[in-house]
C-alpha positions as CSV (number, residue, x, y, z in Angstrom):
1,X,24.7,15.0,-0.1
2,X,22.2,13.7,1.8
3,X,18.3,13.5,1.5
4,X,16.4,14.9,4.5
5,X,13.5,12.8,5.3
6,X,10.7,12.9,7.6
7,X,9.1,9.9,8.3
8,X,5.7,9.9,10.3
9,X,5.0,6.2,12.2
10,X,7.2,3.9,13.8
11,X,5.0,1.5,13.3
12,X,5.6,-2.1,11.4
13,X,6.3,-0.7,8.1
14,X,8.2,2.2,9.4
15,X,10.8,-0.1,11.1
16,X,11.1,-1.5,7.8
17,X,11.1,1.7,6.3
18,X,14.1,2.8,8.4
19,X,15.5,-0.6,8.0
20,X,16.1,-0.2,4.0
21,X,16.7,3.6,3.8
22,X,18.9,3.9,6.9
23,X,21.2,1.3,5.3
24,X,22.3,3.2,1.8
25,X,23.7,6.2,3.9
26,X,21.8,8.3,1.4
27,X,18.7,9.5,3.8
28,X,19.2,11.4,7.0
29,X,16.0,10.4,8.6
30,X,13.9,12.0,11.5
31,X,11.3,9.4,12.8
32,X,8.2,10.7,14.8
33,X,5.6,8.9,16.4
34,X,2.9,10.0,19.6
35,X,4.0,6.1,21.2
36,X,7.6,6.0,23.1
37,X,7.6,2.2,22.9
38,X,7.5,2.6,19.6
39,X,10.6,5.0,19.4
40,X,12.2,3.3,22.1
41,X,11.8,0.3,19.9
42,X,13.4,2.0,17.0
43,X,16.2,3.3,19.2
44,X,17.4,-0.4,20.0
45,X,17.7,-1.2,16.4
46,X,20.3,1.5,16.1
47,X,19.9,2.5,12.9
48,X,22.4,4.7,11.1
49,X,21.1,8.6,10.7
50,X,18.2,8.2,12.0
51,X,17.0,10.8,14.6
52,X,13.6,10.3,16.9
53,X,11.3,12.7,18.3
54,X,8.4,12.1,20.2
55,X,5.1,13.9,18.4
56,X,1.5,13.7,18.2
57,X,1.5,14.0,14.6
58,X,-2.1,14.5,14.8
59,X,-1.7,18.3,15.8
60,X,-0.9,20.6,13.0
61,X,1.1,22.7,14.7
62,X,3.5,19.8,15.8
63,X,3.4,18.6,11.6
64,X,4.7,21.8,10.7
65,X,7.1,21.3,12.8
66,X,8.3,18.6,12.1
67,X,8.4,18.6,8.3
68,X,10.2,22.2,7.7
69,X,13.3,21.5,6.5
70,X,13.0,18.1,5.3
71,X,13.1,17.7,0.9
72,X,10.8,14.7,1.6
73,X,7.8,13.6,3.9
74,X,6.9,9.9,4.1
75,X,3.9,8.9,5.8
76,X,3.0,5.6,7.8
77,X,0.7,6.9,9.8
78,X,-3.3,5.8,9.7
79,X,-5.4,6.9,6.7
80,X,-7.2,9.4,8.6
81,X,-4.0,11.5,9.3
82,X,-3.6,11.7,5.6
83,X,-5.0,15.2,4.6
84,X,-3.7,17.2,7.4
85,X,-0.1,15.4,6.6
86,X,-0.3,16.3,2.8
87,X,-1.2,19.6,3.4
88,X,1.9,20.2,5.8
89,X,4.2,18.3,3.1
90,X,2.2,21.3,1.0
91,X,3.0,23.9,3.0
92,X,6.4,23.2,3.6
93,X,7.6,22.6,0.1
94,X,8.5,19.0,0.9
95,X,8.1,16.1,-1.4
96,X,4.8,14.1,0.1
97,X,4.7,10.0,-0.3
98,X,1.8,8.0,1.6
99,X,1.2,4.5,2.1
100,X,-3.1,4.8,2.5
101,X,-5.5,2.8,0.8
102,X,-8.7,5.0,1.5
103,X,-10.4,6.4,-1.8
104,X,-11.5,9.8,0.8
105,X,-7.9,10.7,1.7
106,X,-6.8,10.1,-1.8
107,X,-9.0,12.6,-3.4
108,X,-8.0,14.9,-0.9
109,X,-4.4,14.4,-1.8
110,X,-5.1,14.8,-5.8
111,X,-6.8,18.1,-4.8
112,X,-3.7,19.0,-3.2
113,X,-1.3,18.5,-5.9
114,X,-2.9,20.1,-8.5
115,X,-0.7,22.9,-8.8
116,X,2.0,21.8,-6.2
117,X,5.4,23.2,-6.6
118,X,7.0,19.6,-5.1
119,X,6.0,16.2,-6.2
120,X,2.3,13.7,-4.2
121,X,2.7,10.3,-4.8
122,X,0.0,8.2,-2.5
123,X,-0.6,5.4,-2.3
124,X,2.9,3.8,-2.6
125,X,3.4,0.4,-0.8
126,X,2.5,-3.2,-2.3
127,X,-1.8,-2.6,-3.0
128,X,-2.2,0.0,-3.9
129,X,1.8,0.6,-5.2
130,X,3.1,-2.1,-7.1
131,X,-0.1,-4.2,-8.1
132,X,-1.0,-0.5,-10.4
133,X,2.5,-0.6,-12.4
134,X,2.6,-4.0,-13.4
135,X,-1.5,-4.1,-14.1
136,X,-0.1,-0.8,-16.4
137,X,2.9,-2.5,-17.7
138,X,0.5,-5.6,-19.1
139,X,-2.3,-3.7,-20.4
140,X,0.1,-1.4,-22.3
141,X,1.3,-4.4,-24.1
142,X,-2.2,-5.3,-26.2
143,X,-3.9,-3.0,-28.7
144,X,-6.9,-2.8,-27.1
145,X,-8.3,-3.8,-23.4
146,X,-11.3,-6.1,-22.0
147,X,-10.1,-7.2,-19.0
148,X,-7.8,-6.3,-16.1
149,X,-8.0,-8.5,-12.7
150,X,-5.5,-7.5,-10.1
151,X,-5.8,-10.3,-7.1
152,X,-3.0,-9.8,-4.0
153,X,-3.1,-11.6,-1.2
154,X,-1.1,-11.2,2.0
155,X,-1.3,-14.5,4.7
156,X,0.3,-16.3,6.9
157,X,2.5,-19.7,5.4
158,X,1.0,-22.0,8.8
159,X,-2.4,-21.0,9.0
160,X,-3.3,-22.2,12.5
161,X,-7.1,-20.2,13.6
162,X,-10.4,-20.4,12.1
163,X,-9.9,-17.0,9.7
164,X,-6.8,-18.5,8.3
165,X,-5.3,-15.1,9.0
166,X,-2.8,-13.3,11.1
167,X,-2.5,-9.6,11.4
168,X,0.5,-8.4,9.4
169,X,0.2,-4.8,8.8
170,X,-1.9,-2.1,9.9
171,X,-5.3,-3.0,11.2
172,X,-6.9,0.1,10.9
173,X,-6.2,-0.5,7.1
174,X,-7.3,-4.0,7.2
175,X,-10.8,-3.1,8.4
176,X,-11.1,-0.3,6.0
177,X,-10.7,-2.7,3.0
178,X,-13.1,-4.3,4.5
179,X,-15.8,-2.1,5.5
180,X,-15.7,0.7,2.6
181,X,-17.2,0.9,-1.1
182,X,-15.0,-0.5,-3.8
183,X,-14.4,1.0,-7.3
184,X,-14.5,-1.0,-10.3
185,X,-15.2,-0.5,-14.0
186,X,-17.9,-2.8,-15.4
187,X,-18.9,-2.7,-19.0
188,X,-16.5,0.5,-19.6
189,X,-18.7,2.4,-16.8
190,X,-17.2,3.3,-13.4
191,X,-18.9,1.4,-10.8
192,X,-19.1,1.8,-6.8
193,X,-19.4,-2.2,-5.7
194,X,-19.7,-3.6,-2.1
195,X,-16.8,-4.8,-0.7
196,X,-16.4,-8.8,0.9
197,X,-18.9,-9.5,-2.0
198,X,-18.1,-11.1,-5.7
199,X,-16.3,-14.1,-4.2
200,X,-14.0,-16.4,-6.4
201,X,-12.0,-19.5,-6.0
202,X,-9.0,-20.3,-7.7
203,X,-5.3,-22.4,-6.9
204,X,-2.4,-21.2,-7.7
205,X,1.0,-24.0,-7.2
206,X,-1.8,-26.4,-5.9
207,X,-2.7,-24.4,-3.3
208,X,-6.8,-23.3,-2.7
209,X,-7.5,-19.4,-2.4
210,X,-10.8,-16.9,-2.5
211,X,-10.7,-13.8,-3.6
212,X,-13.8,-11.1,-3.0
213,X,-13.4,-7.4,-3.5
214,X,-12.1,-5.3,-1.2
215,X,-11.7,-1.3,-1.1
216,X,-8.6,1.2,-2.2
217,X,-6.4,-1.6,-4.0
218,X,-6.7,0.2,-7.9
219,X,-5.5,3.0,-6.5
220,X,-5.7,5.5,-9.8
221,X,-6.0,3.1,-12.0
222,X,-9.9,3.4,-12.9
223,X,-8.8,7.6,-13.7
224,X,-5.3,6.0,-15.8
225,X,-7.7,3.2,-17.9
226,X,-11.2,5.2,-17.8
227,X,-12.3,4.7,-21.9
228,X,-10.0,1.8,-22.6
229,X,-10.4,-1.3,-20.7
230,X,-14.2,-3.0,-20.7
231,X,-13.6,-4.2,-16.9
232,X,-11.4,-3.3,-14.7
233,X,-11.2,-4.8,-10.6
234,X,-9.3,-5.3,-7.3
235,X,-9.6,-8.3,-5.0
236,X,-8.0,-9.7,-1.8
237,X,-6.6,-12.6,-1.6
238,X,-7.5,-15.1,1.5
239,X,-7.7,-19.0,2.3
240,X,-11.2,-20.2,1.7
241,X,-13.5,-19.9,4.6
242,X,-12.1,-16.3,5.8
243,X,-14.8,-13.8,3.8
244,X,-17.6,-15.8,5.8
245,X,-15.8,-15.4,8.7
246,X,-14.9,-11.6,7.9
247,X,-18.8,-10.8,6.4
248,X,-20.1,-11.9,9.7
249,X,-18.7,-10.0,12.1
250,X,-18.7,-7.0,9.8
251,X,-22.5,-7.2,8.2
252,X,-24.5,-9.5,10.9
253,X,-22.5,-8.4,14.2
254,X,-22.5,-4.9,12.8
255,X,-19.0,-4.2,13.4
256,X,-18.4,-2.3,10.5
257,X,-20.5,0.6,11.1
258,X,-18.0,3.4,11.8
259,X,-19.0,3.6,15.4
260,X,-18.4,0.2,16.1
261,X,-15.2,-0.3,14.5
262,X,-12.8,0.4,17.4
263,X,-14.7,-2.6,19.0
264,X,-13.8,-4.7,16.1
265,X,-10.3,-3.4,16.1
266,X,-9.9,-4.5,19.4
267,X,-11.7,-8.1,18.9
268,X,-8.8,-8.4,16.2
269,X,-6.1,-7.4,18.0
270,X,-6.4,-9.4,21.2
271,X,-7.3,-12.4,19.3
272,X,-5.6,-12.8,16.5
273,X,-1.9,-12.8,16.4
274,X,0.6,-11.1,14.4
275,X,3.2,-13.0,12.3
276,X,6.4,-12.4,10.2
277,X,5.9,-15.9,8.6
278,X,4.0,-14.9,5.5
279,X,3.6,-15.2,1.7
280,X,2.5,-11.7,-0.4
281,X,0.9,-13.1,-3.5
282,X,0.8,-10.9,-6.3
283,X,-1.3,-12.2,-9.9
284,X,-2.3,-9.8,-12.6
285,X,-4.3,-10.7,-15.6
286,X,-4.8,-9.1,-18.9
287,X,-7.2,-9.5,-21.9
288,X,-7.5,-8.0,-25.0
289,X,-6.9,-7.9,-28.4
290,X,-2.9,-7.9,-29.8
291,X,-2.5,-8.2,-33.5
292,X,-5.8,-9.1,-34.4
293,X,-6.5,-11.9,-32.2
294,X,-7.8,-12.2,-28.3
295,X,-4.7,-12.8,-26.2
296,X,-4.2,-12.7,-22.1
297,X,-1.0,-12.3,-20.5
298,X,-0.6,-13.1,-16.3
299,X,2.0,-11.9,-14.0
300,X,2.3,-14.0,-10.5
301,X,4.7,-13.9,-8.2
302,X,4.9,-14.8,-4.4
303,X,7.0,-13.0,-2.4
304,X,8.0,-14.9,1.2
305,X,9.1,-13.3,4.6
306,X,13.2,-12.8,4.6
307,X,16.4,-11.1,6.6
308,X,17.5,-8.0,5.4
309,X,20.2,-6.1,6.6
310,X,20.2,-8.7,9.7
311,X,16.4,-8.1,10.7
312,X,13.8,-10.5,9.5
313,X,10.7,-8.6,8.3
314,X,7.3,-10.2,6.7
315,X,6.9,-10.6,3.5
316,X,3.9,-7.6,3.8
317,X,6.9,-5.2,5.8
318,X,9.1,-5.8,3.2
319,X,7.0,-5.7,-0.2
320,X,5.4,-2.0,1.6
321,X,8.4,-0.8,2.2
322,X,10.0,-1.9,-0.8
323,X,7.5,-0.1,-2.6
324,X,7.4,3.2,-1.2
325,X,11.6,2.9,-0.7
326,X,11.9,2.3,-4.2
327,X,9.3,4.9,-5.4
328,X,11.4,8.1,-3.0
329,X,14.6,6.8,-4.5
330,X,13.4,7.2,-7.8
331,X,12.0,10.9,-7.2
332,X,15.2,11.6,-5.7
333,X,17.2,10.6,-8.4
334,X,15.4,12.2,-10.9
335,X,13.0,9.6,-12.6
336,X,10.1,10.9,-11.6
337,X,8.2,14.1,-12.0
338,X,9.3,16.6,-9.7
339,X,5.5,18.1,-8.9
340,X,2.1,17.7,-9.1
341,X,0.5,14.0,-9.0
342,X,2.5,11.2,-9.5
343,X,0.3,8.0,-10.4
344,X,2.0,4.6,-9.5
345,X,1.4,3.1,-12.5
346,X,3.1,6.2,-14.3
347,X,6.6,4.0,-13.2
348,X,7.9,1.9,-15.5
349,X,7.5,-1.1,-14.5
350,X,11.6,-2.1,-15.6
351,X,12.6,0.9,-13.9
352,X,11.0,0.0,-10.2
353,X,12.2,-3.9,-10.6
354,X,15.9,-2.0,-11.1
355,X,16.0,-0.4,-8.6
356,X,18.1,-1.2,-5.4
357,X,14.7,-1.2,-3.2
358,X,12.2,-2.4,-6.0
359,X,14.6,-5.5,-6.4
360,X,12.6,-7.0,-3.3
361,X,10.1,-7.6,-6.2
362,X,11.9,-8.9,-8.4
């Protein structure tokens, strides 16, 4: 029998999305977006069991809608759709999955799953998703913590502009990471820090990177490892030279001020172009004590763009909707709980590398 699912975007990820699920011939899938480009888009492709409806999602009415009916609601729609999506999903009995990285929307969605009759699981995707269940899967291997660095990076292989960047996934998200407060835990204390600040260099494979903090990627982490790690922190990965780049448009220019973003947005868009040529770098890092003595254990892995199922997708496209894939599958099939918040990191970290979506990982 099939699994109805409601997915909200057509956007990048969603065509990836629809790419990996509509394959299995386990989902029967409605996709709604407000755009008809985008739906005419995902119309060509021809995917199998997949139905489209034009929507404006934004309207609660129109969510209502669109969810009854369906055991799960996927959403890859911007951040600030979040709460009036999850509350539908609520509403409707319908299994809720999100792909957001902002710390506001998330809370919202913990408040709604407190005593849900049908299973929340945000912030699925690569970061926050997958970075949280192998940072979990490392730390539970020590006695004790003092350290856990999560670093993921998503850029193009042939760098060609000044920021060293092209736009692979959802700008709106990009500039949030970019803009809002970071949490961290510093000296066992939970810590709001500044994000585009901390900066570090490292190479990896002989190859130069920065890293500077960024906001959402811990997802629950700092709740899951409050009391038992000494410091605890999330930072995006980039080529050296792109936080300068970033810091001054968003501090000196002032186009990070909430009022100004759209202008930023735009700036991005029309300048800087999008690519499926790209690496997703994933590195973890671990130290505490095991046995007695002060160990660390790393986890790196990149991750490059690829075909699947005859379409090529970005390594970002693919590692997203790998993750959230792999994390409805596993609901579905029972390995998850059933209601009330599901953490990422609560997934076994064997589990989601065996599964037939997770595999993209592994």
């Amino acid at each position: 029998m099939q699994t109805r699912l409601v997915l909200l975007g057509a956007g990048k990820i969603g065509e990836a999305i629809l790419n990996l699920l509509s394959h299995t011939g386990d989902y029967a899938i409605t996709v709604a977006d407000a755009d008809p480009e985008r739906l005419a888009q995902v119309d060509r492709m021809a995917f199998a069991g997949v139905t489209t409806r034009l929507a404006d999602v934004a309207d609660p009415a129109v969510l209502a809608t669109l969810i009854d009916g369906h055991d799960v609601t996927l959403s890859a729609c911007p951040y600030f759709l979040t709460p009036a999506i999850a509350a539908a999903a609520r509403a409707a009995g319908s299994h809720y999955f999100d792909l957001t990285e902002d710390v506001g929307s998330t809370r919202i969605v913990k408040q709604l799953a407190a005593d849900a009759d049908t299973a929340f699981v945000p912030q699925c995707g690569l970061a926050p998703g997958f970075i949280s269940i192998v940072a979990n899967d490392l730390a539970s291997r020590f006695d004790s913590l003092r350290d856990v660095q999560m670093r993921v990076g998503a850029l193009p292989t042939y760098p060609s502009n000044a920021l060293k960047y092209n736009l692979t996934w959802s700008t709106d998200g990009l500039i949030n990471e970019y803009c809002n407060s970071c949490e961290a835990i510093v000296d066992g204390q939970l810590r709001e820090t500044s994000p585009l600040e901390e900066i570090e260099h490292f190479s990896l494979d002989g190859i130069d990177y920065e890293a500077f903090n960024t906001s959402g990627g811990l997802g629950t982490l700092c709740d899951s490892l409050a009391g038992k790690v000494a410091n605890l922190n999330y930072k995006t990965v980039r080529y050296p030279g792109h936080r300068d780049i970033v810091k001054m448009l968003v501090r000196d220019l002032q186009l990070g001020q909430p009022e100004r973003r759209h202008i930023l947005k735009e700036v991005l868009e029309a300048s800087i172009p999008i690519t499926r040529q790209d690496v997703v770098l994933v590195f973890v890092s671990v130290c505490g004590m095991r046995g007695g003595r002060l160990e660390q254990e790393s986890y790196a892995k990149k991750i490059y763009s690829q075909t699947v199922n005859g379409e090529l997708m970005s390594a970002i496209q693919l590692t997203t909707a790998a993750g959230i894939c792999a994390m409805v599958d596993l609901l579905v099939h029972g390995s998850l709980p059933q209601r009330g918040l599901v953490r990422q990191e609560d997934t076994p970290l064997a589990s989601f590398l065996e599964n037939r979506f997770g595999r993209h990982y592994a």
